[in-house]
C-alpha positions as a printed Julia matrix, in Angstrom:
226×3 Matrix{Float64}:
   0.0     0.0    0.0
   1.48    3.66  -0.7
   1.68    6.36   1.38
  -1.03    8.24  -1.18
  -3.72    5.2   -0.86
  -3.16    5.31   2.91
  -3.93    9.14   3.16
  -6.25    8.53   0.79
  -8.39    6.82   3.53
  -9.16    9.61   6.07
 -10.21    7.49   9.02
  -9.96    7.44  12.52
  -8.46    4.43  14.11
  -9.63    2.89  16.86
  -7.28    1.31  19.49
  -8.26   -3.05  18.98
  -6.17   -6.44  19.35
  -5.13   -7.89  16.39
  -3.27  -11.38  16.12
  -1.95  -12.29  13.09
  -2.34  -16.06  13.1
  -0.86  -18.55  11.33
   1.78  -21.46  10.63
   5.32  -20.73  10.92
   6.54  -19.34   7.92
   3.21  -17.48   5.97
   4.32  -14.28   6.91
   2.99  -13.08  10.11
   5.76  -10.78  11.05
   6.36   -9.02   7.97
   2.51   -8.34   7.85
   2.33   -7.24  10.74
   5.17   -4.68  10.71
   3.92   -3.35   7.27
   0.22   -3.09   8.52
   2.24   -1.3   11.64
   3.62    1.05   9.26
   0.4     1.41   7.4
  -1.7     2.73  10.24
   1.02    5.01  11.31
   0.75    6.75   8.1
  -2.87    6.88   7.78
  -2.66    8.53  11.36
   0.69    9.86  12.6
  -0.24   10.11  16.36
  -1.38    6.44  16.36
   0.63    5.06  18.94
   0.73    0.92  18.41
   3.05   -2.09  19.96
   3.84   -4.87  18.0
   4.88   -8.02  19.62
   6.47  -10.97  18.13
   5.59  -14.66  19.52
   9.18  -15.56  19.64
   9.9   -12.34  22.11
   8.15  -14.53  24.69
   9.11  -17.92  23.28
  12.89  -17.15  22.64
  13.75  -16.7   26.79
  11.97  -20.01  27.3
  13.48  -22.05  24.82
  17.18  -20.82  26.11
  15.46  -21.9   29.85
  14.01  -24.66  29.19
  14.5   -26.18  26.11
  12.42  -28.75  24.63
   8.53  -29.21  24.87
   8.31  -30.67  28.24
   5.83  -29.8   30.85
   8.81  -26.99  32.59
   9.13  -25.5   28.98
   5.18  -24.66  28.67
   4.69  -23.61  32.58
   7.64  -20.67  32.33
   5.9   -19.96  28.95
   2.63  -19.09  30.41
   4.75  -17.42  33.7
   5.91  -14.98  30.87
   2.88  -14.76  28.77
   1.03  -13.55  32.14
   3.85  -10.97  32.85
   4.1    -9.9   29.13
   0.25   -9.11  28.81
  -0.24   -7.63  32.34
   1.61   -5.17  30.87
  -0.39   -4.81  28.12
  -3.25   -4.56  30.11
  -1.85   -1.36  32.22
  -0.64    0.04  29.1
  -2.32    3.3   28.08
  -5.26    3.95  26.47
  -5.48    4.52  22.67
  -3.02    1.66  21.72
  -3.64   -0.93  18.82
  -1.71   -3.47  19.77
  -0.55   -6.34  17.42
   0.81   -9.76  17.9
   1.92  -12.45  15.74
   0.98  -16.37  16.9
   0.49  -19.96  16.21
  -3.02  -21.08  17.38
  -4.27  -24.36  16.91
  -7.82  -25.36  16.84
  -6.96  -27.44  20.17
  -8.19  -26.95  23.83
  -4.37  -25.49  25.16
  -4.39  -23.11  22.6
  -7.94  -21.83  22.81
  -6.75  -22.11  26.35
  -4.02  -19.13  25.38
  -6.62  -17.02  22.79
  -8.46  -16.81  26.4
  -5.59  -15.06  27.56
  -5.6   -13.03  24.4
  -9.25  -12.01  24.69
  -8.51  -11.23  28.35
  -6.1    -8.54  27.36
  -9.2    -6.96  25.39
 -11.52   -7.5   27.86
  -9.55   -5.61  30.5
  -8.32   -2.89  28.33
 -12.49   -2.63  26.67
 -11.43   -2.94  22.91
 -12.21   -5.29  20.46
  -9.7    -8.69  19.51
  -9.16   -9.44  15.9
  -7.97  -12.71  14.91
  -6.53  -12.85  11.19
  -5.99  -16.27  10.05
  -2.84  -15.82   7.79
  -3.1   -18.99   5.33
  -1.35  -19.99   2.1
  -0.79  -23.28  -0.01
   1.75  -25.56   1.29
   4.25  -25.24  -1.13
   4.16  -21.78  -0.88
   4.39  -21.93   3.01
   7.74  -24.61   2.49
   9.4   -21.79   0.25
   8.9   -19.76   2.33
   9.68  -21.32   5.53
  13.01  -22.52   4.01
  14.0   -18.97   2.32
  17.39  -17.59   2.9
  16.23  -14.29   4.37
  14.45  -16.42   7.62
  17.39  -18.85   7.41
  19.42  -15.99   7.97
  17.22  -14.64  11.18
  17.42  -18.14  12.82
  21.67  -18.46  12.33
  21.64  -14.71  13.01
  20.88  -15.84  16.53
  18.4   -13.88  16.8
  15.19  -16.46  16.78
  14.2   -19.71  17.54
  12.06  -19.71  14.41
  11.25  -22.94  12.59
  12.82  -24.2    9.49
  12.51  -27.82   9.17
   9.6   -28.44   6.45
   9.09  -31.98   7.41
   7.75  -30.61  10.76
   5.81  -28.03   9.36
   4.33  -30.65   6.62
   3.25  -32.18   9.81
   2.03  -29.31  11.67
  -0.1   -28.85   8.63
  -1.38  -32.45   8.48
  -2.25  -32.5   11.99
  -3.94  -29.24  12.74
  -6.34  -27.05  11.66
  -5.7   -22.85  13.09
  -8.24  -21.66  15.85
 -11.24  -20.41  14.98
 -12.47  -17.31  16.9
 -16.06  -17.96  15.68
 -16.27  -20.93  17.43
 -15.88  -18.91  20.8
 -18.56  -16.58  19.12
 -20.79  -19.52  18.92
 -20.33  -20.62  22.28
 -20.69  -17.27  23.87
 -17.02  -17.38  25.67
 -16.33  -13.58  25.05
 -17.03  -12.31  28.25
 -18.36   -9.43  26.68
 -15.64   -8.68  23.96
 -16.18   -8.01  20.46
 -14.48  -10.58  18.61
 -13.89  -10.89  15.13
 -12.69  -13.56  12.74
 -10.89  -12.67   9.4
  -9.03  -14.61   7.12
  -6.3   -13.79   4.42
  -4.96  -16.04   1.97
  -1.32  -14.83   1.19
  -0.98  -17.33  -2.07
  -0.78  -15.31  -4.41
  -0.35  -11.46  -3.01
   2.45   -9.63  -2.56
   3.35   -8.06   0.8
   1.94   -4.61  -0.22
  -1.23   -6.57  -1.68
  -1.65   -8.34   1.4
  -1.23   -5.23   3.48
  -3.3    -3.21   1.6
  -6.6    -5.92   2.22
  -6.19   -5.9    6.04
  -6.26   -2.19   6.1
  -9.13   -1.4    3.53
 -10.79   -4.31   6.09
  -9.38   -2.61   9.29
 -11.25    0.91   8.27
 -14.6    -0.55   6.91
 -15.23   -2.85   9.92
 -13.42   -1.85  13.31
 -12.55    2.31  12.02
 -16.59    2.2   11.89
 -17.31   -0.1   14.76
 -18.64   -2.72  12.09
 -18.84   -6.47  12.81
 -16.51   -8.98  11.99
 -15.79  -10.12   8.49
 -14.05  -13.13   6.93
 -12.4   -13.17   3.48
C-alpha cells in the first residue's frame, strides 16, 4: 500500500487487538510490521506495539528447552507478565501480535488469555488467520532471508519443512467464531478474518487488512471473513 492510498483513507483508528495467526513461515511478522507502518501513516499520532511470539518464546526455549511440561509452565509465567503489561498500558493503543493457534483446547486455552487482554483494556480482539498453499508456506519457511534470522541468533524460528508438513497435516488454526458460537467472550467483540497470502504480494496483502481494518473496526462494524 502507498503512502497516497493510505492518506487517501481519512479514518480514525480505533485502538483493537489484532493477532496475526498462522503457521510458521506465511508471513505473520512481515505483515504485521507493514500493517504497523500502514496505520502510522494513515494517522501519525497512532501510537501501536507490536509483539512478536518468539519475544516470549525465545527466553523459554534458552530456559528450558524442549517441549516438556517446565518449557510450557515458564511460557505461560511470561505470557502472564508480558500481557499484564499490556493490560496497564495506556489507552489509545492498537496493539498487534503475531501467533500460532491451533484449533486445540491449550491453545484456545491461550486465545483466552488473548481475549482477556481486550476485555480488561475494553477494545475489540481481531484474529486474522494468515493462510497460504503448502508449497508456498515450504518456500517460504526454508528462504534464505528467515534462514538468515534463525543463524543470526536472533530467533528460535522454525525451518525444518518436514515438521511443518506435519504441523499442517495434523492441525487445523483456531477459529475465533467458534468462541462466538459458544458465547465465551465475556463481553468482547471478537472478530474472525481470514487472508490467503498465495498469491499477493506483501503490499497486496497489506493493503486488504487495512481497507478491512477501516470498513469494519474504524466504523465499529462487525466482523468479516475473506
Amino acid at each position: 500500500m502507498t503512502e497516497h492510498e493510505i492518506h487517501a483513507q481519512p479514518r480514525d483508528i480505533q485502538p483493537c487487538l489484532i493477532l496475526f495467526n498462522g503457521f510458521p513461515g506465511v508471513g505473520k511478522l512481515t505483515l504485521a510490521k507493514s500493517f504497523q507502518e500502514a496505520l502510522q501513516l494513515q494517522q501519525s499520532n497512532t501510537t501501536t506495539r507490536l509483539i512478536d511470539n518468539h519475544v516470549l518464546i525465545d527466553p523459554v526455549e534458552a530456559i528450558e528447552p524442549g517441549r516438556t511440561p517446565a518449557h510450557y509452565t515458564l511460557r505461560k509465567a511470561i505470557r502472564k507478565a508480558a500481557f499484564d503489561g499490556l493490560k496497564a498500558l495506556e489507552h489509545g493503543v492498537v496493539i498487534l501480535m503475531t501467533t500460532c493457534l491451533a484449533a486445540n483446547a491449550a491453545d484456545r486455552e491461550v486465545f483466552e488469555e488473548y481475549v482477556e487482554v481486550a476485555f480488561a483494556r475494553g477494545i475489540p480482539c481481531i484474529s486474522i488467520n494468515v493462510c497460504c498453499d503448502e508449497a508456498i508456506n515450504e518456500q517460504r519457511l526454508c528462504s534464505e532471508e528467515r534462514r538468515g534470522v534463525r543463524e543470526g541468533g536472533g530467533k528460535t524460528k522454525l525451518v525444518d519443512k518436514d515438521v511443518l508438513a506435519s504441523m499442517r497435516r495434523e492441525h487445523v488454526l483456531l477459529d475465533a467464531e467458534v468462541h462466538l458460537e459458544g458465547g465465551e467472550t465475556r463481553g468482547v467483540n471478537i472478530r474472525q478474518w481470514r487472508l490467503d497470502t498465495s498469491s499477493l504480494s506483501v503490499e497486496e496483502a497489506v493493503h486488504g487488512i487495512f481497507d478491512l481494518f477501516c470498513r469494519d473496526v474504524a466504523t465499529g462494524g462487525h466482523g468479516v471473513a475473506f
